[in-house]
N, C-alpha and C positions, 0 to 999 in steps of 0.2 A: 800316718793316714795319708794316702797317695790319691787325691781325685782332684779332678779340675773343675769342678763345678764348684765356687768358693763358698758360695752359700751352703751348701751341704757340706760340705768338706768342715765348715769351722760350728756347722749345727752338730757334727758328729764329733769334733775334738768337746765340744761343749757338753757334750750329752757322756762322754767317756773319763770326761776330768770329774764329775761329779760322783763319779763309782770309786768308791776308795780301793779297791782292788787294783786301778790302773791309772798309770801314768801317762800322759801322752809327750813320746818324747820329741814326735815333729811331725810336720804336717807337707806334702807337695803337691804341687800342678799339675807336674809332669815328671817323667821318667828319669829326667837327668835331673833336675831338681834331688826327688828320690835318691839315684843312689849318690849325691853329696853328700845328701843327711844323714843315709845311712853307712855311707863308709864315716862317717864322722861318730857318729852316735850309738851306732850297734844294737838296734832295736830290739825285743825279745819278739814280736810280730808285727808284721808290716800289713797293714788293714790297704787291697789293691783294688779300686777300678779298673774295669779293663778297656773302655773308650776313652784312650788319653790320646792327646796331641802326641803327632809324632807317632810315637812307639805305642803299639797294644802294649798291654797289663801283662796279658799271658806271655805274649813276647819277652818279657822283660824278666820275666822270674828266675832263667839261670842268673843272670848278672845282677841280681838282688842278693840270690844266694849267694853269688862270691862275693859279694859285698856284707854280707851278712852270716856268715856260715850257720851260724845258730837260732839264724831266724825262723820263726814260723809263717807263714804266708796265707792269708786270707783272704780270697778273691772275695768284692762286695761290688756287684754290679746290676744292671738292669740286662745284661744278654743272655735270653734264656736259647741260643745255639747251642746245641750237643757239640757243635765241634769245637768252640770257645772251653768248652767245661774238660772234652778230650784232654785236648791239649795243655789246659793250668793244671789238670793232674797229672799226666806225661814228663811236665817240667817241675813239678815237685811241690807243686801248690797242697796246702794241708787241710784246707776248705774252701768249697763255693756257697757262698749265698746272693740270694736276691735279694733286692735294696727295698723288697716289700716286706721283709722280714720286722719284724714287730722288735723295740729298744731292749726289750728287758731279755731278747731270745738273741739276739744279738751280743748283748754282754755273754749270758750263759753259754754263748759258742765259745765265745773266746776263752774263755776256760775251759773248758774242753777241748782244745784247740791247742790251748798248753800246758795240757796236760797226757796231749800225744793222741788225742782223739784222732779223725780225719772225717770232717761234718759237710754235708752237701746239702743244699734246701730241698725236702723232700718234692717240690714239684721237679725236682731235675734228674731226679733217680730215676725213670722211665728212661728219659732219654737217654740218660747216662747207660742202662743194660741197654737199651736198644744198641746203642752206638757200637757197643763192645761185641753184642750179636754177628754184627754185621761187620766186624774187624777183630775175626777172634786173633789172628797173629798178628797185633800189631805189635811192634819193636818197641820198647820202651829203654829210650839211653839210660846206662849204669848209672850217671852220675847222680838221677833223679830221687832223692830220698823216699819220696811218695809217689806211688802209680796206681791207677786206674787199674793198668791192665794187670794181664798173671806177667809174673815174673820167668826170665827166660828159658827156665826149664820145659821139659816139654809137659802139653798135658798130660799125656798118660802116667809121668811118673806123680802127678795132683791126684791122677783119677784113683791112684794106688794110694796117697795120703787119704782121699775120702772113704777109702774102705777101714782105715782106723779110727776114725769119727763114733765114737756111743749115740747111741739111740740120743740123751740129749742133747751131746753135741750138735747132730744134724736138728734135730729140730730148732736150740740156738741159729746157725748158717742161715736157716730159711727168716726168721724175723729177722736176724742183720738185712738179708737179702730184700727185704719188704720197707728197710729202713728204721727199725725200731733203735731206741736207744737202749741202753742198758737197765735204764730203771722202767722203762717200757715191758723189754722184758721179763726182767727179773717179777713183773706184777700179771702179766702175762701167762705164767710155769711159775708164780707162788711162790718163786724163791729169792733170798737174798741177793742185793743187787752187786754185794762182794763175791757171791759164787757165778752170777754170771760172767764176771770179769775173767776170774779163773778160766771159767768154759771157753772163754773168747780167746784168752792166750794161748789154751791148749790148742784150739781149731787153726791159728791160727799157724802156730809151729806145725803140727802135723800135716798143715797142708801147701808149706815154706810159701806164707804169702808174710806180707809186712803191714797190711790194713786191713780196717775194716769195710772199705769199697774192693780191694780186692777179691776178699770176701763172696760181696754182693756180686761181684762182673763174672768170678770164676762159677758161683750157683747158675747164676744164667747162662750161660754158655752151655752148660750140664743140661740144661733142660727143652 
């Protein structure tokens, strides 16, 4: 848990130690703090403020990841900037939320989070396609396991994947792209929430993205 505000920081170890599900294996102030702990410790997700002393949050997330290779990264902050969210997804961040986020939906991310989801608080999904709108070619460096943006291929060879998408695949894309979850939709189209997953993998191979915000930014752009 990486936030400098102590009071919060040790309300959330306290709030996270009580979920038997997780362990908390350290807690920092700051960035360097951070990656001690984590080249020490090996964290399975590193829960990130992005207003720290020093170094931004986003900033920090390649050298967490090489500190971490196998970590997952969880941005939890108060900055609702589209270019703060840009960019923790660009550098490989696997979610953003806001710290108005409710305890019990907060654990629920993090499970999903490791279990390979990529979860944004749905107030930031506007800006988030906005942003992409308006930077459909942004570059996204290789190193980044998770992006926002499309991947460096060009679009038109996407726009040649979306013409192999089924009638319910596309309609899947469009509630990913609206921000629905899986059991969302699966209640949504009346169907099993195992078959939407299915759908979501196919969609997502077929149209060589790696997430489900990729997903949502490459719909937007199309439209």
């Amino acid at each position: 848990v990486v936030d400098d505000h102590t009071l919060f920081r040790r309300g959330l170890v306290a709030l996270l130690s009580q979920d038997g599900r997780f362990e908390v294996a350290g807690e920092a102030g700051d960035i360097g703090e951070a990656l001690r702990s984590v080249e020490q410790r090996k964290p399975d997700l590193i829960l990130l403020d992005n207003h720290l002393p020093g170094v931004r949050g986003v900033d920090a997330i390649p050298a967490l990841k090489d500190a971490a290779p196998g970590a997952r990264i969880l941005m939890l902050t108060v900055s609702e900037d589209e270019n703060d969210l840009a960019v923790a997804l660009q550098a490989g961040a696997d979610g953003y939320l806001l710290k108005t986020v409710e305890s019990d939906q907060l654990c629920e991310t993090i499970v999903k989070v490791m279990d390979g989801e990529s979860v944004i608080s749905p107030e930031m999904m506007t800006k988030l396609v906005s942003v992409f709108r308006a930077r459909p070619v942004a570059v996204v460096p290789q190193a980044a396991p998770v992006s926002a943006t499309a991947p460096p291929e060009p679009l038109r060879e996407m726009a040649a994947g979306a013409g192999l998408l089924s009638p319910r695949e596309r309609e899947i894309l469009l509630l990913i792209a609206r921000g629905d979850s899986n059991k969302l939709i699966a209640r949504a189209l009346d169907i099993a929430e195992t078959t939407v997953k299915i759908h979501v993998q196919h969609i997502l191979r077929k149209l060589n993205l790696s997430s489900r915000v990729q997903a949502a930014v490459y719909l937007a752009g199309r439209q």
